[in-house]
C-alpha positions in Angstrom: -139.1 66.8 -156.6 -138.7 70.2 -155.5 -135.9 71.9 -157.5 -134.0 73.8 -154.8 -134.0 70.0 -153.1 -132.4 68.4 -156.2 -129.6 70.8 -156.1 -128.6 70.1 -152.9 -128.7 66.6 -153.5 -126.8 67.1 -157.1 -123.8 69.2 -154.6 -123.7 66.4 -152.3 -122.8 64.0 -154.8 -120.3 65.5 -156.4 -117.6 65.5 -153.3 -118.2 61.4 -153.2 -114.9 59.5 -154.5 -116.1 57.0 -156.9 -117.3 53.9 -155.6 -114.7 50.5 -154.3 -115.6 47.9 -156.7 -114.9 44.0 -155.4 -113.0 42.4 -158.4 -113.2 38.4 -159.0 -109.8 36.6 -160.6 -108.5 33.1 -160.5 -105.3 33.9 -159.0 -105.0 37.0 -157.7 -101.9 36.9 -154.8 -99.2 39.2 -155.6 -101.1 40.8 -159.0 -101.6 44.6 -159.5 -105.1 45.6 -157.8 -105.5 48.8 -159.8 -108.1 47.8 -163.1 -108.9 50.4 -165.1 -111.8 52.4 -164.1 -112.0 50.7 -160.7 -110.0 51.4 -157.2 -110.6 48.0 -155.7 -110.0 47.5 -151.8 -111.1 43.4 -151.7 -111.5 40.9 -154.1 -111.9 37.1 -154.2 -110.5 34.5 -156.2 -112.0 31.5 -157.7 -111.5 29.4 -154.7 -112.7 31.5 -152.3 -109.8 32.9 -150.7 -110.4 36.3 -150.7 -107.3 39.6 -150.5 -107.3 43.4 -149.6 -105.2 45.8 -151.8 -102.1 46.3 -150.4 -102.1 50.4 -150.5 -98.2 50.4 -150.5 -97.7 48.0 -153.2 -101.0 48.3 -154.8 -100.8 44.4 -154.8 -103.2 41.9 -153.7 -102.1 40.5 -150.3 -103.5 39.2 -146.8 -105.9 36.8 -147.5 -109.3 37.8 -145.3 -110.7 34.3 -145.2 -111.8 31.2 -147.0 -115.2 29.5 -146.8 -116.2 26.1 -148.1 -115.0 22.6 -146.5 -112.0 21.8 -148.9 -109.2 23.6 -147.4 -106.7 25.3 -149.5 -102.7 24.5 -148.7 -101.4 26.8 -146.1 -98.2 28.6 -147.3 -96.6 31.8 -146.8 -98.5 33.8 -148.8 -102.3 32.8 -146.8 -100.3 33.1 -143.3 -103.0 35.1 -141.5 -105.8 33.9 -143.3 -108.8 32.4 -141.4 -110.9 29.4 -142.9 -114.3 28.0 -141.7 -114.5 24.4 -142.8 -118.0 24.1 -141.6 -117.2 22.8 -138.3 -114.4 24.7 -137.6 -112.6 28.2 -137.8 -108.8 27.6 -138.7 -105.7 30.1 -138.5 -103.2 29.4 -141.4 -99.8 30.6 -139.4 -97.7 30.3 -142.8 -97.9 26.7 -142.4 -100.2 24.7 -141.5 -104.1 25.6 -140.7 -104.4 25.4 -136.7 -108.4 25.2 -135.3 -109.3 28.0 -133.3 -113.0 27.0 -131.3 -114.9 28.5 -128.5 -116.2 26.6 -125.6 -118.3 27.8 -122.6 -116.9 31.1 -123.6 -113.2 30.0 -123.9 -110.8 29.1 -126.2 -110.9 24.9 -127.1 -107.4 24.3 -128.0 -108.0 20.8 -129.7 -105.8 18.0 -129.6 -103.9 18.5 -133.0 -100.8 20.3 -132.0 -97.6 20.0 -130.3 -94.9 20.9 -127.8 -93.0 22.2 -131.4 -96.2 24.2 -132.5 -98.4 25.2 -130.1 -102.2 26.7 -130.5 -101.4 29.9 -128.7 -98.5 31.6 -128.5 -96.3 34.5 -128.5 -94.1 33.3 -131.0 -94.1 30.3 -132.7 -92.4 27.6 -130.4 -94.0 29.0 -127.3 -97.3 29.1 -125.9 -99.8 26.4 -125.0 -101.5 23.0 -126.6 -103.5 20.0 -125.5 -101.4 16.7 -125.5 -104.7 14.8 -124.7 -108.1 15.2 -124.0 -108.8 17.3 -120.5 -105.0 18.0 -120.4 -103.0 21.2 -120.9 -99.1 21.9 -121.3 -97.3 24.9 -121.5 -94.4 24.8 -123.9 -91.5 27.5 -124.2 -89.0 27.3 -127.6 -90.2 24.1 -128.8 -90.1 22.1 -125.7 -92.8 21.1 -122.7 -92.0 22.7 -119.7 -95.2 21.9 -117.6 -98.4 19.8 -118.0 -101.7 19.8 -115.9 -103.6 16.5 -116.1 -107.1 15.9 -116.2 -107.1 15.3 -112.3 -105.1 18.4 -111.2 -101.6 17.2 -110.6 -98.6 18.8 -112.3 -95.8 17.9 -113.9 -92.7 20.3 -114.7 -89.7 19.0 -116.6 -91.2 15.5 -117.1 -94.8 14.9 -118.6 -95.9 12.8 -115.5 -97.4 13.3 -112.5 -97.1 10.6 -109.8 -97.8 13.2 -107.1 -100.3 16.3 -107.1 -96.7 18.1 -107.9 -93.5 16.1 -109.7 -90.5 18.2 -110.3 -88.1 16.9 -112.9 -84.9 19.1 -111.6 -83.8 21.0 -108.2 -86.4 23.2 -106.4 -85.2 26.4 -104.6 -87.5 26.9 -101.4 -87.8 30.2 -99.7 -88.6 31.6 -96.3 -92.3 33.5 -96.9 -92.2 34.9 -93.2 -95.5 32.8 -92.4 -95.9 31.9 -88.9 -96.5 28.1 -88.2 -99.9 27.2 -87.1 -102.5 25.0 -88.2 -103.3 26.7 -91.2 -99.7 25.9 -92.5 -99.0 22.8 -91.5 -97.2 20.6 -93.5 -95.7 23.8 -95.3 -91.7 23.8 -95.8 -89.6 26.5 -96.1 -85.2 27.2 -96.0 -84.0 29.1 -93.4 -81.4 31.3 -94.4 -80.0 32.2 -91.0 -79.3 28.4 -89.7 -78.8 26.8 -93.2 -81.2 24.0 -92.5 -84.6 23.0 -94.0 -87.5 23.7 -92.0 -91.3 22.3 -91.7 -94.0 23.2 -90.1 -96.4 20.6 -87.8 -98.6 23.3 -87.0 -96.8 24.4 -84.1 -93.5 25.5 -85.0 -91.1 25.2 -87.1 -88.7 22.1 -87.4 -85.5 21.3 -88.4 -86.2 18.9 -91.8 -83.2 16.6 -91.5 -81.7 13.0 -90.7 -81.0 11.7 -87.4 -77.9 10.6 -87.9 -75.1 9.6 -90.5 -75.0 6.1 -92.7 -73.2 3.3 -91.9 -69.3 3.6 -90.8 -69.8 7.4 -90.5 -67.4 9.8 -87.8 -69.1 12.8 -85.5 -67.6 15.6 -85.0 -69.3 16.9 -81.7 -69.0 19.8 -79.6 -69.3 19.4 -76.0 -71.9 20.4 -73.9 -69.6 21.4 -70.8 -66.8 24.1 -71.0 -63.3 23.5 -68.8 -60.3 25.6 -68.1 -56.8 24.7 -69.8 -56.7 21.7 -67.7 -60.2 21.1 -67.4 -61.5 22.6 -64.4 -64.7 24.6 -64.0 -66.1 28.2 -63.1 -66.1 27.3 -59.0 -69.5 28.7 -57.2 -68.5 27.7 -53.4 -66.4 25.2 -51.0 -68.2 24.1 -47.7 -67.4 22.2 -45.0 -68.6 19.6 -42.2 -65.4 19.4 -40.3 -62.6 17.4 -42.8 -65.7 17.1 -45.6 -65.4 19.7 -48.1 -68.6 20.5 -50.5 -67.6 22.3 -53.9 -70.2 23.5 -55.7 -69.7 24.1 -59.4 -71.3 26.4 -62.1 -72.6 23.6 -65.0 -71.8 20.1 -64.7 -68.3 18.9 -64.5 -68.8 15.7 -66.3 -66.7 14.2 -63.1 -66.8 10.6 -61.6 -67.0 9.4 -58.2 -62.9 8.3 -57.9 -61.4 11.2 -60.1 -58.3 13.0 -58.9 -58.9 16.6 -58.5 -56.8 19.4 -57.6 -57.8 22.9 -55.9 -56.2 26.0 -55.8 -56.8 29.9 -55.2 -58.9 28.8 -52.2 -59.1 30.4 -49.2 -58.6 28.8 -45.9 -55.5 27.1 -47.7 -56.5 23.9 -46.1 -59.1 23.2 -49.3 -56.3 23.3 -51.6 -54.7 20.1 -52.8 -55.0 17.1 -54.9 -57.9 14.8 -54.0 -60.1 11.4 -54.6 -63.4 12.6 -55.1 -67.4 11.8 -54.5 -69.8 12.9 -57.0 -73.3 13.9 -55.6 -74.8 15.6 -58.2 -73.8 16.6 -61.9 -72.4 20.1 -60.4 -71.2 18.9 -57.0 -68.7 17.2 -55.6 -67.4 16.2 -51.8 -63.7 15.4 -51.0 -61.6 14.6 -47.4 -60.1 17.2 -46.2 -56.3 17.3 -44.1 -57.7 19.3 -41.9 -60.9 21.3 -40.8 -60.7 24.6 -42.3 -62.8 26.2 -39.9 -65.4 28.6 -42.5 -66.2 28.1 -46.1 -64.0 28.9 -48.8 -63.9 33.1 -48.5 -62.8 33.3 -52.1 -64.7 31.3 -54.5 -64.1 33.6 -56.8 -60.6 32.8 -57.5 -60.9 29.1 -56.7 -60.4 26.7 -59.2 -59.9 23.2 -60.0 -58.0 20.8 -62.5 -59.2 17.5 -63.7 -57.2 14.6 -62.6 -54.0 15.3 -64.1 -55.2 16.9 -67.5 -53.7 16.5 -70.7 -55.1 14.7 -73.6 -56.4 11.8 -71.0 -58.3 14.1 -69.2 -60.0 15.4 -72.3 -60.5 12.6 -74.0 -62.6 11.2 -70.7 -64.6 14.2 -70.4 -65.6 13.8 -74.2 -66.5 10.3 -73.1 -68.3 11.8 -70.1 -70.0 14.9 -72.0 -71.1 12.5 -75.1 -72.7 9.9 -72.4 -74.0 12.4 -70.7 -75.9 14.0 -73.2 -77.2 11.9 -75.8 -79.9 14.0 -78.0 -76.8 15.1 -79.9 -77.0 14.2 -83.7 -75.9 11.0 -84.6 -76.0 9.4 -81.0 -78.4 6.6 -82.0 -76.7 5.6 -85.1 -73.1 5.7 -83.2 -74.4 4.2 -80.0 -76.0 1.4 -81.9 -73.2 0.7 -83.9 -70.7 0.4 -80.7 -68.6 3.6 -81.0 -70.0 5.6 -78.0 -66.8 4.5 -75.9 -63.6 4.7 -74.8 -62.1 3.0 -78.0 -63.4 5.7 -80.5 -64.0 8.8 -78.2 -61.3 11.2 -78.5 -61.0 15.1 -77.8 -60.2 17.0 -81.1 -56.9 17.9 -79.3 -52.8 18.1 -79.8 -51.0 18.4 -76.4 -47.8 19.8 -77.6 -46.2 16.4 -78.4 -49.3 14.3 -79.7 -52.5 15.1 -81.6 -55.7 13.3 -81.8 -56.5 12.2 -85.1 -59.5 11.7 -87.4 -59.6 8.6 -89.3 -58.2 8.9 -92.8 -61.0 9.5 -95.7 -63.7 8.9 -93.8 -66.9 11.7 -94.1 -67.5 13.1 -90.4 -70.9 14.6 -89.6 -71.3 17.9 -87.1 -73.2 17.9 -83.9 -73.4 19.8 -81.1 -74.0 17.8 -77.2 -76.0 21.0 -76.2 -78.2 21.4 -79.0 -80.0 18.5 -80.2 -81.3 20.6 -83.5 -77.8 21.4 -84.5 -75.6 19.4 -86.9 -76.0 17.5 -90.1 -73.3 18.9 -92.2 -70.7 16.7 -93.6 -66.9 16.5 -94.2 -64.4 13.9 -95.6 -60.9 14.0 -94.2 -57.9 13.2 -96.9 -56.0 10.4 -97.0 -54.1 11.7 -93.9 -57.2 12.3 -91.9 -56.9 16.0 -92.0 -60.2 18.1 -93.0 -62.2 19.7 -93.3 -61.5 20.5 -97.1 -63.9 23.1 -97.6 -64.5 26.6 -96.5 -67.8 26.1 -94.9 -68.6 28.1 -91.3 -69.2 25.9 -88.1 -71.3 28.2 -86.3 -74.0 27.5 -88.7 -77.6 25.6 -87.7 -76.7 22.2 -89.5 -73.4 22.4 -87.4 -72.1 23.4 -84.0 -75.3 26.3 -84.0 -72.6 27.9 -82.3 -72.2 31.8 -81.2 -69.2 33.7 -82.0 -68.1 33.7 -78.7 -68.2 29.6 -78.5 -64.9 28.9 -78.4 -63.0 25.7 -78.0 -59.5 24.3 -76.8 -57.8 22.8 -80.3 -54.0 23.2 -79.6 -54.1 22.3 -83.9 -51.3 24.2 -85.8 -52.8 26.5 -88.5 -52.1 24.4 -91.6 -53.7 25.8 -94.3 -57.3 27.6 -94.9 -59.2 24.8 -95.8 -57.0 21.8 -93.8 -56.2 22.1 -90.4 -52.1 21.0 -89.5 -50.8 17.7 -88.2 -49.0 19.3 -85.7 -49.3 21.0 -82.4 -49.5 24.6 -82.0 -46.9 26.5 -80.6 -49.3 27.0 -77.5 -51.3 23.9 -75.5 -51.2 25.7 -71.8 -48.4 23.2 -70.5 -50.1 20.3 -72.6 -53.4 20.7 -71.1 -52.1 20.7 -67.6 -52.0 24.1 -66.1 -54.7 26.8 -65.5 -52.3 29.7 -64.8 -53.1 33.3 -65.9 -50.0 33.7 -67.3 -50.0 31.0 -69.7 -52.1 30.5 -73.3 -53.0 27.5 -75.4 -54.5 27.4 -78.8 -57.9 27.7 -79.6 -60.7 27.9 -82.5 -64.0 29.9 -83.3 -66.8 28.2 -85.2 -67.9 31.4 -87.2 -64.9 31.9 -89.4 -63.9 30.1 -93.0 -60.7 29.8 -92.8 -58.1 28.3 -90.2 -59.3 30.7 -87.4 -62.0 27.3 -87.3 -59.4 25.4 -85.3 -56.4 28.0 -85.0 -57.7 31.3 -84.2 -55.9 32.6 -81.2 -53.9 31.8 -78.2 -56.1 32.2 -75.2 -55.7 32.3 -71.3 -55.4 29.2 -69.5 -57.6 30.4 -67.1 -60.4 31.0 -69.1 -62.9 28.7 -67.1 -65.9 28.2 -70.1 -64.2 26.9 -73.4 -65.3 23.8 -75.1 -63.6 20.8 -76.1 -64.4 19.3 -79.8 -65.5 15.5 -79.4 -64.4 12.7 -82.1 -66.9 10.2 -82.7 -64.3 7.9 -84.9 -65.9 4.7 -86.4 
């Protein structure tokens, strides 16, 4: 060797530390792994189970792994080891060994653990195991929380799947935005702004609900057609053929051929009066003249009307009329059917100044709306005194009147309380229902309030020629 070459070598040499030597002991777990004359980093015992030197204790700990087919006991002191049993590897998590395999590139998670001590996991109730074969279940602090069988369906908070999904507890549904079409049909989703559970046939989305109330259930049902005070409508224009008069109203009057109606405000004078009237159409109506005005009524305007002789009569036929009439309304099938669609149980939600219309005493009433055959739904039970609604709940939403702010209706009902309406009059019922003067009020509600403004918001004009009545569907 060239002598210039074995000095550099010789240099070289001398800035190695000296060598790790691998020490052998019967029981070496916890022991000193500093021998003299050797700075061991591994070592293996007798068994197998082999340890690094712990550098800050200078102890042997963490067992590496363990080879051979007879398994040592997992305990505190192997937790972390790894074991090969020659058909498996194994994880020793402080207490028992757990087999860790690889399939198509994946991790096999066997079928020997449990909801209580799953294969993989975060901590050590959590994570996910293999109740049986071709099945896999997530657990969270000891407990199974979902399982996906070997077909695909799902189970969460039960361990069965009679469905492709079964829910063992409530589900909250959203609205996603998505549009309905065919791509989303059958879909479901909550609508937030009408309180009612929607679906989608591929077209648009619809109202998920009942048709109608159980057996011996009330309605609660706001009428289609608006009346002044003494229930009278908005007056489009009077005609004549000699003695004949023609009026012509704005919406249907819910009128019958033989009711007593009397005009005023009309101009020639000679179409004012009380008459027997002819219904032609829903919004028309002839009547005889005293004598032949001459020219059509000049101020139509102005003109109005009152229904027979109004009061709680009066509205209680033109519920009868309106709920007829109209018969989409929620409920109508199920009442109809059961023979309360008459003049027996058909009532305007009304007091007069003397007398009040009444619900029936604990009995669970059901919204609806005679305009709007997706409203209603919503339920309340009066008290024992048949006053409701017990709750604080708006009526202007979707699953009740689907009523505007605006949609007011005639109640006459004293305030009572904020959650039960009175059992008296108001102070106000526009001469009990009988008078559509200017100059007098009567007491009405407004459906988007929580409180007694429901039923006994404000006093408002008799003249007022569009406010509703509420209808009482009582069984």
């Amino acid at each position: 060797m060239n002598w210039r070459r074995a000095a550099s070598l010789a240099v070289l040499l001398s800035g190695l530390v000296p060598a790790h030597s691998w020490a052998s002991a019967s029981a070496l777990y916890g022991t000193s792994c500093i021998t003299a004359g050797a700075n061991n980093v591994s070592a293996a015992d007798s068994t197998g189970n082999n340890f690094i030197c712990d550098s800050g204790t200078l102890t042997w700990k963490y067992p590496i792994y363990q080879f051979g087919s007879t398994a040592a006991s997992c305990a505190a002191g192997l937790a972390g080891g790894l074991q090969w049993t020659g058909s498996a590897l194994q994880l020793c998590n402080g207490t028992t060994w757990g087999t860790l395999g690889f399939a198509n590139n994946g991790i096999n998670l066997g079928t020997s653990a449990t909801a209580a001590n799953p294969q993989i996991s975060g901590d050590a109730t959590s994570g996910l195991f293999t109740p049986t074969g071709s099945t896999v279940a997530i657990t969270t602090n000891g407990a199974e929380r979902l399982r996906v069988a070997s077909g695909g369906s799902v189970a969460i908070g039960t361990t069965t799947a009679n469905a492709k999904l079964q829910v063992n507890g409530t589900v909250i549904v959203a609205n996603g935005g998505e549009t309905c079409d065919a791509t989303h049909a059958g879909g479901i989703r909550y609508n937030s702004g009408t309180s009612v559970m929607e679906f989608c046939n591929g077209l648009a989305w619809t109202p998920f609900k009942a048709t109608g109330g159980p057996s011996a259930s009330g309605y609660f049902v706001e009428s289609a057609g608006g009346w002044n005070a003494c229930f009278g409508r908005v007056v489009n224009s009077i005609s004549n053929s000699g003695t004949t008069a023609t009026l012509t109203t704005g919406f249907n009057h819910y009128l019958s051929t033989g009711a007593s109606v009397t005009i005023t405000g009309a101009t020639p004078s000679a179409y004012n009066g009380t008459f027997t009237i002819t219904v032609t159409t829903p919004a028309k109506f002839t009547y005889t003249m005293g004598s032949n005005p001459g020219s059509s009524d000049t101020t139509a305007s102005a003109t109005s009307y009152c229904s027979g002789s109004g009061g709680l009569v009066q509205a209680n036929s033109l519920c009868l009329s309106d709920l007829t009439t109209n018969t989409s309304w929620f409920g109508y099938v199920q009442a109809n059917a059961a023979g309360l669609v008459n003049s027996s149980h058909v009532t305007a939600f009304l007091c007069d100044g003397v007398t009040c219309n009444n619900l029936d005493a604990n009995t669970t009433y059901y919204f609806a709306s005679a305009y709007d055959s997706t409203a209603g739904g919503h339920s309340f039970t009066t008290d024992g005194s048949g006053l409701g609604p017990n709750d604080t709940t708006t009526w202007s939403e979707g699953d009740a009147f689907a009523a505007a702010s605006g949609d007011n209706y005639w109640t006459g009902r004293a305030a009572g309380s904020a959650t039960k309406w009175g059992s008296t009059s108001a102070a106000t019922t526009c001469s009990g229902w009988t008078t559509n003067s200017s100059g007098s009020t009567g007491e009405e509600g407004i459906p988007d309030q929580n409180n007694s403004n429901r039923w006994a918001y404000t006093p408002g004009l008799c003249n007022v020629t569009f406010t509703a009545l509420i209808c009482l569907v009582n069984p």
